[in-house]
C-alpha positions as CSV (number, residue, x, y, z in Angstrom):
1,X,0.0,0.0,0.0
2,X,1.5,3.4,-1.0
3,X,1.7,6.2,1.5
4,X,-0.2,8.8,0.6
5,X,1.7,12.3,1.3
6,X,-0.5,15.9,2.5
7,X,0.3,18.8,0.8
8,X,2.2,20.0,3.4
9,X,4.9,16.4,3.4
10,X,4.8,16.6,-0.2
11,X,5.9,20.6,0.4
12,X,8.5,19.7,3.2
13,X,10.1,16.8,0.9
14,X,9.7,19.1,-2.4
15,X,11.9,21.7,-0.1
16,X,14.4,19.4,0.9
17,X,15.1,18.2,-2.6
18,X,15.7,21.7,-4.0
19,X,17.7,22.3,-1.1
20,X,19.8,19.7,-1.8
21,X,20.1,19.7,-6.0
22,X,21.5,23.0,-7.2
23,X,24.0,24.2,-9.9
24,X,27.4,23.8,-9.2
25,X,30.8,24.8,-11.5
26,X,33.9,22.7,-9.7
27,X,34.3,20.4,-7.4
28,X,32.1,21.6,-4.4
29,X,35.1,21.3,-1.6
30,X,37.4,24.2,-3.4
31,X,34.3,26.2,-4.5
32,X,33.0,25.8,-0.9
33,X,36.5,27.1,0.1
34,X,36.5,29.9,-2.2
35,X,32.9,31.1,-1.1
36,X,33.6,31.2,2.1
37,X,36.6,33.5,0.9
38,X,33.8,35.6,-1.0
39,X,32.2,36.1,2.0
40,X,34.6,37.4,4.1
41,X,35.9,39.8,1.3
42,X,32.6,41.0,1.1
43,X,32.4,41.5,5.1
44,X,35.5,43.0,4.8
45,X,34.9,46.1,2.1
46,X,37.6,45.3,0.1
47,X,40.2,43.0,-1.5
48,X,42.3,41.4,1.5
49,X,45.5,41.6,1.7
50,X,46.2,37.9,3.7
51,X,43.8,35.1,3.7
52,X,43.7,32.1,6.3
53,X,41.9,29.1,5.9
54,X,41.5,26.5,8.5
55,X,39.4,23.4,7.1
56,X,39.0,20.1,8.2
57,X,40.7,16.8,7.1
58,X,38.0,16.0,4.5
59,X,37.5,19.7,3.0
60,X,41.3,19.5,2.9
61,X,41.4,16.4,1.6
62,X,39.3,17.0,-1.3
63,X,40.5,20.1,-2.7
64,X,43.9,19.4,-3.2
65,X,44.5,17.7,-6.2
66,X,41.3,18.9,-7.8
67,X,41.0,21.4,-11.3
68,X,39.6,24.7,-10.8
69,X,37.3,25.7,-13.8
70,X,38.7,27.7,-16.2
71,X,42.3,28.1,-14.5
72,X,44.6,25.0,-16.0
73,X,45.4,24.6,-12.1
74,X,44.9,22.3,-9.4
75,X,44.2,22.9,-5.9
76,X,43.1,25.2,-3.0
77,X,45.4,28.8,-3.4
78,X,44.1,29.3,-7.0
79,X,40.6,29.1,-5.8
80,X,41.1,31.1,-2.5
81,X,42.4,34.1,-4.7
82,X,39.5,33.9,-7.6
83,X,37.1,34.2,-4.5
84,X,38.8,37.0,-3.5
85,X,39.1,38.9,-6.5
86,X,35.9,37.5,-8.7
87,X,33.8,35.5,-6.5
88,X,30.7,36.7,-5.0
89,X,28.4,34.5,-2.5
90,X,25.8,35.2,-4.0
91,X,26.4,32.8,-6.7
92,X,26.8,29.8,-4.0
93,X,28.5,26.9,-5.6
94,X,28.9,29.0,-8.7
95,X,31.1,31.8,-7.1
96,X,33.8,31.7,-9.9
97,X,31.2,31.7,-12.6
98,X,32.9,35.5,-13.5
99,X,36.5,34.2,-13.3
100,X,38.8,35.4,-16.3
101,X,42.0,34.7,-17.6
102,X,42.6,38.4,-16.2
103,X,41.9,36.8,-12.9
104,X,44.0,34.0,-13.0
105,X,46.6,36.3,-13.5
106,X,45.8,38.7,-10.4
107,X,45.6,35.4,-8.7
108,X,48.7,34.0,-9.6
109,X,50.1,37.2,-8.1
110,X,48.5,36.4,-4.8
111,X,49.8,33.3,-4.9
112,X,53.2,34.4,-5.3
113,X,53.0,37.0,-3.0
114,X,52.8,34.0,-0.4
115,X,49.9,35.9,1.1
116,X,47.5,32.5,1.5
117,X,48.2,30.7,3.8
118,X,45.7,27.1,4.3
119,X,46.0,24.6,7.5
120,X,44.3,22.0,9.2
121,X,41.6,23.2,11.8
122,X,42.3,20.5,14.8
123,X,40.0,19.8,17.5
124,X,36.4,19.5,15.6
125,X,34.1,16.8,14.8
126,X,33.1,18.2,11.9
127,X,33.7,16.6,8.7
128,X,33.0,19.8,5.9
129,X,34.4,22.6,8.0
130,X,35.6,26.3,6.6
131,X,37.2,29.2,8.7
132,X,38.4,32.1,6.4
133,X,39.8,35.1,8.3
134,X,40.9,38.0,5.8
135,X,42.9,40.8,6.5
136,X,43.9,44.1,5.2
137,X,44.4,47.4,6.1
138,X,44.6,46.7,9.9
139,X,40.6,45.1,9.9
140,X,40.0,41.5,9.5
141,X,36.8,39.6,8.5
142,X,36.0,36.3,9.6
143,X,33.2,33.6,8.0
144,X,32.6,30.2,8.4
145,X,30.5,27.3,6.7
146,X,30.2,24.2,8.8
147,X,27.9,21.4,8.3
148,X,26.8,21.8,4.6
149,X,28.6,23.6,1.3
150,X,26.9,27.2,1.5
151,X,26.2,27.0,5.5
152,X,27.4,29.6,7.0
153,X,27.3,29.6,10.9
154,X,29.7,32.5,11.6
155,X,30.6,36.1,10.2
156,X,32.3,39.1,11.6
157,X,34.1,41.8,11.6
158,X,37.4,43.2,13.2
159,X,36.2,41.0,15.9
160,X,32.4,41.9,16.1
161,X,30.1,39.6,15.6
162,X,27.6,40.3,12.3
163,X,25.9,36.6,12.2
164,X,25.8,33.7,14.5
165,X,23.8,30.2,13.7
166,X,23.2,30.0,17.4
167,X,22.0,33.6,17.9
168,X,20.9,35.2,14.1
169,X,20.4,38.5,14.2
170,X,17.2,40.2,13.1
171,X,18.5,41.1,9.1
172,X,20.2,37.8,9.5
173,X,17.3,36.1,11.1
174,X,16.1,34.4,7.9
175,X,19.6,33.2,6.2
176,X,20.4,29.6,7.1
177,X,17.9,28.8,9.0
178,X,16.5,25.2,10.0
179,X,14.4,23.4,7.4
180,X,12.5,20.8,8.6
181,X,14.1,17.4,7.7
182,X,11.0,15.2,6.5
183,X,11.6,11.9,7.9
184,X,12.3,9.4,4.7
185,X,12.7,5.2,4.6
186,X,13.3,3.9,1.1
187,X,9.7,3.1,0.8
188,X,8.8,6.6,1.5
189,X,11.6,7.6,-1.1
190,X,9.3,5.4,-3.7
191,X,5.9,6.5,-2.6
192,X,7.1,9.8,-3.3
193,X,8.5,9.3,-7.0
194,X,5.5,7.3,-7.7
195,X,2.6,9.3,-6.3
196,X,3.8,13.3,-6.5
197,X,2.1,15.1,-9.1
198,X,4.3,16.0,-12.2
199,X,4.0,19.8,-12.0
200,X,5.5,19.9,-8.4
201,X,8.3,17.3,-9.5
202,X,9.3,18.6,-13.0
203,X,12.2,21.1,-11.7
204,X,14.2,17.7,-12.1
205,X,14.7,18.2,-15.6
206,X,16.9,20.9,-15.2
207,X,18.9,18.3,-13.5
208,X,18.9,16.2,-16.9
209,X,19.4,19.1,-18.7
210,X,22.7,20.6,-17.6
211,X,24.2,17.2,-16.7
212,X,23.7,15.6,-20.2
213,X,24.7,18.7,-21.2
214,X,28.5,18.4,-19.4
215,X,28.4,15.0,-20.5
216,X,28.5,15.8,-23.9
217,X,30.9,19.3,-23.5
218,X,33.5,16.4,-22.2
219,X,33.1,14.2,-25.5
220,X,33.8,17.7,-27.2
221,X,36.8,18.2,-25.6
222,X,39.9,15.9,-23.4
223,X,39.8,16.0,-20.0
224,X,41.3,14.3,-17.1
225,X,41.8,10.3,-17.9
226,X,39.5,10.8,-20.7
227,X,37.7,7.5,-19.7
228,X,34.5,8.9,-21.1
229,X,36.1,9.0,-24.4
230,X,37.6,5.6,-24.5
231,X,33.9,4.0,-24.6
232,X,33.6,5.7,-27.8
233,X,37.2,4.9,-29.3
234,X,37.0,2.2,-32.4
235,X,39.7,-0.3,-31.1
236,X,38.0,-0.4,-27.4
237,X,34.2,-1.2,-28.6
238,X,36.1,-4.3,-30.3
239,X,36.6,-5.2,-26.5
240,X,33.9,-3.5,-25.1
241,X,31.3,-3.3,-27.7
242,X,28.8,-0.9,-28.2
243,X,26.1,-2.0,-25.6
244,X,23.7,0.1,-23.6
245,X,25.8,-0.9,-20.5
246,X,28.7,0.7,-22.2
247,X,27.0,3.8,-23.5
248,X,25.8,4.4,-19.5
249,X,29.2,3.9,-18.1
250,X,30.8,6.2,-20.8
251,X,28.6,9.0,-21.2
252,X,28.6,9.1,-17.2
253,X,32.0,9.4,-16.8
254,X,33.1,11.8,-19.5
255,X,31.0,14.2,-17.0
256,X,33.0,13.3,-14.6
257,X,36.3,13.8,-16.6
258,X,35.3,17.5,-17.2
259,X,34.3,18.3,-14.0
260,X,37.2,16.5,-12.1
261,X,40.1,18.5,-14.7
262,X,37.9,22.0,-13.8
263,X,36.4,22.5,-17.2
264,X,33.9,25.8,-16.6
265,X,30.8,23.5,-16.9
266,X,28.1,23.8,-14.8
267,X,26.8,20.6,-13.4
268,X,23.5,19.8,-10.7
269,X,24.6,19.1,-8.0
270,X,23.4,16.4,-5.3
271,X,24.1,16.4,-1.4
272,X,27.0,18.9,-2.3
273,X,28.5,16.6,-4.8
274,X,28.9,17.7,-8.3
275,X,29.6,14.3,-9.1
276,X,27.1,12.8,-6.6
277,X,24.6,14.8,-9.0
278,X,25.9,13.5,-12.2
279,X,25.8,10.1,-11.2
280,X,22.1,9.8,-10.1
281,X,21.1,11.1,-13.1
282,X,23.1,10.5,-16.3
283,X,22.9,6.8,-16.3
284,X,19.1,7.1,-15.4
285,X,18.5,9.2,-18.6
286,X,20.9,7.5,-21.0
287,X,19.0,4.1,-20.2
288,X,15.3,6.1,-20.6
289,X,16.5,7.8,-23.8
290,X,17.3,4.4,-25.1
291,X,14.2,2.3,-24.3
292,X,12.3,5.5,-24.7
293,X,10.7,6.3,-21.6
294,X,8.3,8.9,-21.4
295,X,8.7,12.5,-19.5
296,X,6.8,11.0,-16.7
297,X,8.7,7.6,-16.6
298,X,12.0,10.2,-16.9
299,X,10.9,12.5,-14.3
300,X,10.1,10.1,-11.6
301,X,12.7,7.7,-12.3
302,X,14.5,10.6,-12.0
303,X,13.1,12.0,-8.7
304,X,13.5,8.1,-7.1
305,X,17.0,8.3,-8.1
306,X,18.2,11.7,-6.6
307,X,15.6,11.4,-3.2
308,X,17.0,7.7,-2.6
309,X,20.8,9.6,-2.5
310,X,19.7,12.3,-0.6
311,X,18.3,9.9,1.9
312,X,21.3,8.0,2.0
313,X,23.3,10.9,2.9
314,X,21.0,11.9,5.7
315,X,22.5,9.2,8.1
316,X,26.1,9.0,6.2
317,X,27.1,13.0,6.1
318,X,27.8,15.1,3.9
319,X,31.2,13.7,3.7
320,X,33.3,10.8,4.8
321,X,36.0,8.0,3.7
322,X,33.6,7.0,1.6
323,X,33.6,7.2,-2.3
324,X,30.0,9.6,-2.6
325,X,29.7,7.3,-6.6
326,X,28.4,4.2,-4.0
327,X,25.9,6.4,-3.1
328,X,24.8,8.0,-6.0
329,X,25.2,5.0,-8.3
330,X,23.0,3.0,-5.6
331,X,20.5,5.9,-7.0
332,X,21.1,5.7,-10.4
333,X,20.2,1.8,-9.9
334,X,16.6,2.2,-8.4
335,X,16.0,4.8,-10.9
336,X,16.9,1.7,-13.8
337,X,15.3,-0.5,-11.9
338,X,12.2,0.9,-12.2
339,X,12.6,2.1,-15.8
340,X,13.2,-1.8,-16.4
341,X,9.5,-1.8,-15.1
342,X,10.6,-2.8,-11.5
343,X,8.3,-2.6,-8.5
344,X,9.7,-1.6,-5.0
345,X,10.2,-5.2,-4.1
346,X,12.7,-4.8,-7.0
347,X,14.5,-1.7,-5.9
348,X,14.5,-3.1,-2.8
349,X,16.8,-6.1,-4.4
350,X,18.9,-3.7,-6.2
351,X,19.6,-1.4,-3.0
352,X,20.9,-4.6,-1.0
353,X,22.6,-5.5,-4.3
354,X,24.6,-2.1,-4.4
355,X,25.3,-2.3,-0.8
356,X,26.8,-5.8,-1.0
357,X,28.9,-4.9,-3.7
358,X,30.6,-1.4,-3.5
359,X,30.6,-1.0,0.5
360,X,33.8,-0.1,1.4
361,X,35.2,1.7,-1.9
362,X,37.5,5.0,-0.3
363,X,37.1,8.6,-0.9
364,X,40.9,9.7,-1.7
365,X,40.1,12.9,-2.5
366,X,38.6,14.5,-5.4
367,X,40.7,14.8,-8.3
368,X,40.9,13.0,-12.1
369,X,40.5,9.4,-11.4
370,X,37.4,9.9,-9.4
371,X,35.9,8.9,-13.0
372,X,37.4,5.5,-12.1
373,X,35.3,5.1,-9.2
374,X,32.6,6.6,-11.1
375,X,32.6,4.0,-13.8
376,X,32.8,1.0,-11.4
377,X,29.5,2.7,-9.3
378,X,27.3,2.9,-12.5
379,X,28.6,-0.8,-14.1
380,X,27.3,-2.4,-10.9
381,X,24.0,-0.6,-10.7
382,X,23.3,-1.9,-14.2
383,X,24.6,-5.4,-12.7
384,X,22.4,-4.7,-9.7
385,X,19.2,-3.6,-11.3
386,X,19.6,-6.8,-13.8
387,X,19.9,-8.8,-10.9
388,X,16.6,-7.5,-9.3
389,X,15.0,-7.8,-12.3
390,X,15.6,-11.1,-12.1
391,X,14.5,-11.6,-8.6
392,X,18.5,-12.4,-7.6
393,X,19.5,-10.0,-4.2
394,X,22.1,-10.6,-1.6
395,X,20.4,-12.4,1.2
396,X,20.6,-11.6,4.7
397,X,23.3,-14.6,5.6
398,X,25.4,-13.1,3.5
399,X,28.3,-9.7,5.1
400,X,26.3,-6.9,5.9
401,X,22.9,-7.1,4.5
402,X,20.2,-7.3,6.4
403,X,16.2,-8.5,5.5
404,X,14.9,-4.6,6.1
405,X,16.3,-2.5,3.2
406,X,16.3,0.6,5.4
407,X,18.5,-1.3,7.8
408,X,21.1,-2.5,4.9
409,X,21.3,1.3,4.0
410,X,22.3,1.8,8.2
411,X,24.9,-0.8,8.2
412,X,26.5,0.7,5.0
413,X,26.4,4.1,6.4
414,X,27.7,3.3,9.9
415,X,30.2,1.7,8.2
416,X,30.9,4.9,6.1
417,X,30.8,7.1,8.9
418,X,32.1,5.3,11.7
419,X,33.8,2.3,11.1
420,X,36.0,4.4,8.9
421,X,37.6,7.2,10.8
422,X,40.3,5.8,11.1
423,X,40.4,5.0,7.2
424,X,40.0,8.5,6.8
425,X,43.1,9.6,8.8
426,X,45.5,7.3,6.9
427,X,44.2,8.3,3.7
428,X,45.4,12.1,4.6
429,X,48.2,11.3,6.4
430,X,49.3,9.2,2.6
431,X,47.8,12.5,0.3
432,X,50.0,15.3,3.0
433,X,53.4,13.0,3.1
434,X,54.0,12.6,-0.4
């Protein structure tokens, strides 16, 4: 029996979901970085003449061997200055949308002028953490995002205090304040997809639109490992072939090529992940396109795929030693699953499927080969929806699934979150001491 949603949970979730699925140009732990930079310039008056940034081991870890868009550079001092110079927080996750070559330059100057300065912020629990302090002129601005990419919590001035999280002002009052968190299970997820009407569901095309979009930019061009364009390459489909499976996999990661080298394409974002966004929803499309779905079929496949990440990443965090394509391609694989004309019972099989498979895969930072990791998340949710399809699931005497779906998705993120720490400390501890 479906649920059936009020106005008001339909509202809450519909919330959540734009909340969570925005534009984003770059990898969102730099551009996170770099906004937070834009904010304190911008609290400041004018352009600064130090910066400091104190992050946490995962912001750190992912923005150092990552392309900035439109810079031919890698890393966090490139995308501190563009925030300073161009950026404006405004734009959110697309703070460098205005960046030049002209501001490369100016930024290249900062950098050699030594005056940015990045280190490890010790003593938090925090996993996505930002501290910016900027200073010129004998006044300093301070502004900090904690617990989500455009959260801030904390901004001042030359010591005063112009926003709190804990205690917003009244001009302040309304900016990052507490949405209510609708409380999802994966058969909530599919009620949802299944039941909401189309014109309060149809923004998710824009999703489809920009990221096929920057799928097909990266075939245009070469970027990264350029494993997007090997799928297409005459002497691989001898090995390979030309199959739907292949198509998937290849137009999915030639997204992630572009995004990962810092091509100036705009992707949707999901849960703060550029490439979170692309992988719930290129592989979706690709196999709709090709069996010919209809806009409904498209839009709530694609709705089941992005709403099952976002509720994944409710009890995992927004980051963690965790590859985010295990997420997103366990996504990407109910949204095939029911394209294949799959029930719940079947999504159900491909979500323990997923989990049984990729479990364990590490986040090392964002950078090139993340379209690696990418291809290996969407091949197994085509594995895994096939298997559904064809009533074949991981059973509960097997590792870590469990009989309750909902349960599976806990041990998988308690293992992501928690059983992994320590994962996560030897992985930066290897990225800082080479």
């Amino acid at each position: 029996m479906n649920y059936t949603f009020t106005p008001e949970e339909r509202k809450e979730i519909i919330a959540l979901m734009n909340r969570e699925i925005v534009p984003a140009i770059g990898c969102t732990e730099p551009i996170a970085v770099a906004l937070c930079v834009a904010k304190a310039t911008e609290t400041l008056g004018c352009r600064p003449e130090r910066i400091e940034a104190r992050l946490s081991a995962n912001v750190l870890k992912n923005a150092m061997g990552v392309g900035i868009p439109g810079t031919g550079m890698t890393g966090l001092p490139i995308a501190m200055a563009l925030g300073a110079i161009v950026g404006r927080s405004e734009y959110e996750l697309e703070v460098l949308k205005d960046a030049d070559q002209a501001a490369v330059e100016e930024g290249k100057k900062m950098i050699d002028a030594k005056c940015i300065d990045v280190d490890l912020k010790y003593n938090i629990t925090e996993k996505l953490y930002i501290e910016i302090e900027v200073f010129a002129g004998g006044a300093s601005a301070m502004a900090i995002i904690s617990g989500g990419h455009t959260r801030f919590v904390h901004i001042s001035r030359c010591g005063e205090v112009l926003y709190s999280a804990d205690a917003p002002t009244a001009e302040n009052a309304t900016a990052n304040t507490n949405e209510k968190e609708p409380e999802l299970t994966l058969k909530r997820v599919w009620d949802f997809a299944m039941t909401a009407p189309l014109e309060e569901i149809n923004f998710i095309l824009e999703a489809k639109r920009l990221n096929m979009a920057a799928a097909e930019a990266s075939l245009k061009g070469d970027y990264g490992h350029a494993i997007g364009k090997l799928f297409r390459m005459e002497s691989e489909r001898n090995i390979m072939g030309d199959t739907l499976h292949c198509q998937i996999v290849g137009m999915t990661t030639a997204a992630c090529d572009a995004r990962m080298a810092g091509a100036m394409i705009p992707v949707m974002s999901n849960s703060g992940s550029g490439n979170q966004g692309l992988t719930s929803t290129v592989p979706v499309v690709v196999y709709g396109e090709q069996i010919g779905a209809s806009q409904e079929q498209m839009i709530r496949a694609l709705i089941l795929s992005h709403l099952t990440v976002i509720y994944i990443k409710q009890s995992l965090g927004r980051l963690s030693a965790l590859c985010g394509c295990v997420v997103a391609a366990t996504g990407s694989s109910c949204g095939i699953t029911y394209l294949m004309g799959g029930g719940y019972d079947e999504v159900t099989r491909a979500v323990k499927n997923m989990i049984a498979n990729l479990t364990g895969m590490i986040c090392d930072g964002a950078k090139p080969s993340c379209a690696m990791k990418c291809a290996s998340g969407v091949s197994t949710a085509v594995v895994s929806a096939l298997m559904a399809m064809n009533n074949r699931c991981v059973k509960s005497v097997e590792g870590i699934i469990d009989d309750d779906v909902d349960r599976s998705i806990r041990n998988l993120t308690d293992i992501g979150r928690d059983a992994m720490v320590h994962t996560d400390a030897m992985i930066l501890r290897i990225m800082t001491s080479k």
